[in-house]
N, C-alpha and C positions, 0 to 999 in steps of 0.2 A: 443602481441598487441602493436601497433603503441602508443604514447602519445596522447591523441587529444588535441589539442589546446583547449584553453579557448571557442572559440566560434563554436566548434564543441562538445564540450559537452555540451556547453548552449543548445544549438540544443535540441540535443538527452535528456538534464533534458527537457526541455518544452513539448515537442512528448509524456512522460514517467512518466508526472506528475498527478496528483490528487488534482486539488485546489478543498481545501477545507475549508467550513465552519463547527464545531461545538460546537456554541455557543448555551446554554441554552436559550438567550432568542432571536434565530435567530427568521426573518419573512421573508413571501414571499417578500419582498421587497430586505433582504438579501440577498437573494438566487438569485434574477435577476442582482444584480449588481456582482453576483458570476461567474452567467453563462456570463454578457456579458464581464467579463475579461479571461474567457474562451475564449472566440473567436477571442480575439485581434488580429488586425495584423501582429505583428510577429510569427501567428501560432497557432492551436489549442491546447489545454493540451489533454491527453490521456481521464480525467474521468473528472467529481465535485462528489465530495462526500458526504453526507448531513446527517440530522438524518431522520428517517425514515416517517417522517409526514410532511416531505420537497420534498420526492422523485419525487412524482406527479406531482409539480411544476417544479421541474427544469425540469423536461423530455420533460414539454411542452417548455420551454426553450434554447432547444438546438435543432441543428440539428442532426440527426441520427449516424455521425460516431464519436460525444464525447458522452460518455458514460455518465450513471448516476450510481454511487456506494450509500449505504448507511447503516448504522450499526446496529448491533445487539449485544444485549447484550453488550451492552453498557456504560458507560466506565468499568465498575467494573468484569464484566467474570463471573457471578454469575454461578448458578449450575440449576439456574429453566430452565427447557426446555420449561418447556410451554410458559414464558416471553421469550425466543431468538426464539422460532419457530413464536411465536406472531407478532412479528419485523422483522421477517423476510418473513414474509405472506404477513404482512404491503407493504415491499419494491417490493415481484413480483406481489404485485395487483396494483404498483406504475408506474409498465412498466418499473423500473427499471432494470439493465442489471449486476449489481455485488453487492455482499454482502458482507461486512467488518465484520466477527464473533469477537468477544473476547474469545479466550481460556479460561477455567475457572485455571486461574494461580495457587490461593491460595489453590484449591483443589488440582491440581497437586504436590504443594509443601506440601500439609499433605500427600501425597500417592495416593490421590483417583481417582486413572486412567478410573477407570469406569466412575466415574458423566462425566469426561472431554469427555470421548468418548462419553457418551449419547449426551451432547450437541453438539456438533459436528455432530456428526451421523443423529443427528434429522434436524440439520438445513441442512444440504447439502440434504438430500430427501425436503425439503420444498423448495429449490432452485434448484433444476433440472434444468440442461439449463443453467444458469448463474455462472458467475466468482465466486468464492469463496474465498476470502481472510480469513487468520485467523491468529488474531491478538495474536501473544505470550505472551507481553508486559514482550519482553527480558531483559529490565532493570530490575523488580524485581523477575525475576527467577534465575540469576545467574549474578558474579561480573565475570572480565576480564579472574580472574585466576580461574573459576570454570565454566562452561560451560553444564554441566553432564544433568540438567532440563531442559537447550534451548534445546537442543540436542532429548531428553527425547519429548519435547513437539513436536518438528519437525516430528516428527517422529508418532506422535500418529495424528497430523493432516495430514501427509500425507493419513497416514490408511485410514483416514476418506471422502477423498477423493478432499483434498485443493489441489487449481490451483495455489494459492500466499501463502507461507509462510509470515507475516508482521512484522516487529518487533516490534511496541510499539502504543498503544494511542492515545499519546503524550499529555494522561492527570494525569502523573506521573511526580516527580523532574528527572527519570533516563531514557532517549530516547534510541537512537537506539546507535550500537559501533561495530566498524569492526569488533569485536572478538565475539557478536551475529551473527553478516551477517554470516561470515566463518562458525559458527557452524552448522549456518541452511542451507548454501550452500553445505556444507557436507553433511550433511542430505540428499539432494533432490540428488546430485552428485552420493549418495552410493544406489540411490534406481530405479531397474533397472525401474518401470513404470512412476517413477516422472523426471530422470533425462532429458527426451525430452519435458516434459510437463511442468514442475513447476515453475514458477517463485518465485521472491522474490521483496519484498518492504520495503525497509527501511521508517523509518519515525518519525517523529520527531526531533530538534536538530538541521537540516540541514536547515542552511539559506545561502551557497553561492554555487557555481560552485564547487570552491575546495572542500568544504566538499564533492558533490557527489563522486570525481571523483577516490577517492578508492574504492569506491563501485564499479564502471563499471569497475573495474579493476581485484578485487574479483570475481564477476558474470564471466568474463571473464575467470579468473583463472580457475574455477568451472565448469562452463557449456557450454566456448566458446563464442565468439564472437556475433555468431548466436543468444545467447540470449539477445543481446542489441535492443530490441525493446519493446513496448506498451505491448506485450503478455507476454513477459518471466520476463519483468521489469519495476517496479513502485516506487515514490518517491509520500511518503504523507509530505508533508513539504511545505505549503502555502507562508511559509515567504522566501523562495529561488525564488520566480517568480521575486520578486523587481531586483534581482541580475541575473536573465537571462536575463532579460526586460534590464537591463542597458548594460550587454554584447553584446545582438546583436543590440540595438539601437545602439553602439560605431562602431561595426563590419560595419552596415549598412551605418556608416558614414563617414568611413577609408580611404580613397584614393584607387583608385583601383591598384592591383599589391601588396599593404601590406601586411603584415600578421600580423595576433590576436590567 
């Protein structure tokens, strides 16, 4: 793959993002000034992301080709099915279009691969039709030099039938790290029905251009070029718009014939 420049990755972060708001005490008010920097002039974000009692609102918020994601099971990965199938009832009677799950992590890390597959399982049949992400929260399954659990979990959410592998939260001190992405791009690389399908989403951590831009270099390594798009690939990282927005406003303003 070519380097892209600075402002052809801004690009492609803005195209591939998910601004999001999840604040405890968001309100529809929140959520409009959410959607309308979704639509800003330099181009639409791929999703807004929300909690689930927000979905309804933004959907009436947006035009039809930005998406409305919104979470389940939420921050914590718990083991109730009946609370992430709840939330997630919640988000397809919201007209929303993608579900953000939480892996149940802490269960994986005692052994109990069932509960993690129950929840899993049950929320992709309650989401039929729409995007599935499922959130690892890579930081506290495994450190740089031990990867075995991401791996582990990658692999039990493919089973279950995820579209995006996620890496994090991003309501833990430990976000997203190329040595998560790798594990989970492996994952989806070694799996002959995910490898054309799956994407990944980093998330958390990432506030500028440079930090994405091993990631699209990864996904590239991994799945090819072809997967540098909205479907294959996503950035949950709200605080990284400041830093596209200032890249192509600069771009925008360059002399013509320069390069950025």
């Amino acid at each position: 793959m070519t380097t892209m420049t600075p402002t052809e990755a801004a690009r492609l972060s803005l195209a591939c993002l998910d601004l999001t708001s999840l604040n405890d005490a968001d309100t529809e008010a929140d959520i409009a000034r959410l959607c309308e920097r979704a639509q800003a002039p330099l181009g639409p974000v791929a999703a807004v992301c929300v909690w689930p009692r927000l979905a309804a609102f933004a959907r009436s918020q947006l035009p039809a080709h930005i998406g409305v994601a919104a979470v389940a099971n939420f921050p914590d990965g718990s083991t109730d099915v009946e609370r992430a199938v709840r939330d997630t009832d919640e988000i397809v009677q919201a007209g929303a279009q993608e579900v953000d799950v939480v892996l149940p992590w802490r269960a994986l890390q005692a052994g109990d691969e069932a509960a993690v597959a129950a929840v899993l399982r049950s929320v992709r049949r309650a989401c039929e039709g729409l995007t599935l992400k499922v959130i690892l929260e890579s930081g506290e399954l495994g450190a740089s030099s031990d990867t075995t659990l991401i791996t582990r979990a990658s692999r039990l959410a493919l089973a279950e039938g995820a579209d995006f592998l996620k890496t994090s939260t991003g309501k833990t001190t430990r976000h997203a790290s190329l040595s998560a992405a790798e594990a989970m791009l492996t994952a989806i690389a070694s799996d002959a029905l995910a490898r054309e399908r799956v994407g990944l989403k980093p998330s958390g951590g990432l506030r500028t251009v440079a930090d994405v831009q091993p990631y699209l270099a990864l996904v590239t390594q991994h799945l090819g070029s072809g997967a540098l798009n909205p479907k294959r690939f996503r950035i949950g990282a709200s605080s990284l718009y400041a830093d596209i927005e200032a890249i192509l406003a600069s771009a925008s303003s360059a002399p013509t014939g320069s390069t950025y």
